[in-house]
N, C-alpha and C positions, 0 to 999 in steps of 0.2 A: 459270463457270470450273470446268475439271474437275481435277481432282487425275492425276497418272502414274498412279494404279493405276483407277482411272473409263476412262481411255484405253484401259489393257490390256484392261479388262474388255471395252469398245466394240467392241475389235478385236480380241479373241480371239488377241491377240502377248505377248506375255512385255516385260519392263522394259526387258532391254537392247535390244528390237526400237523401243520405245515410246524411249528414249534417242537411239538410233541415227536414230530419222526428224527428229527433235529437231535434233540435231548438223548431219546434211545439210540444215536447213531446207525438208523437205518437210511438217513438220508447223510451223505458230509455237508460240510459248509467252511466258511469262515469266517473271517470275522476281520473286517478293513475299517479303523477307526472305531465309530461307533454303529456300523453299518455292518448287519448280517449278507452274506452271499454265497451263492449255491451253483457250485457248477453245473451246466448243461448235464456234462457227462452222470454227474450223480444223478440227477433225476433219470436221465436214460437207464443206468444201473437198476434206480429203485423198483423201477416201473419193470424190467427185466426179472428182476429177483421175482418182483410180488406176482409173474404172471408164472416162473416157474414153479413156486410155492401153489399155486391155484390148481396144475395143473396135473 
């Protein structure tokens, strides 16, 4: 499970980019307490989808 700022870093985007893909459900996440997190797996997804979209 990555932390929002483990993501920013991954993807070299700022919070509210990292927020924002969140919101549109292009990234998953969840949500433990009051603490946002973000599977590995989804970024690996995101980053998948957005290279086949590019390509």
């Amino acid at each position: 499970m990555l932390t929002v700022p483990d993501v920013m870093e991954r993807l070299k985007v700022g919070r509210s980019t990292v927020y924002d893909l969140i919101r549109s459900r292009r990234l998953a996440s969840i949500t433990i307490g009051r603490c946002r997190r973000i599977p590995a797996r989804a970024v690996r997804e995101y980053i998948d989808n957005e290279m086949e979209s590019a390509a």
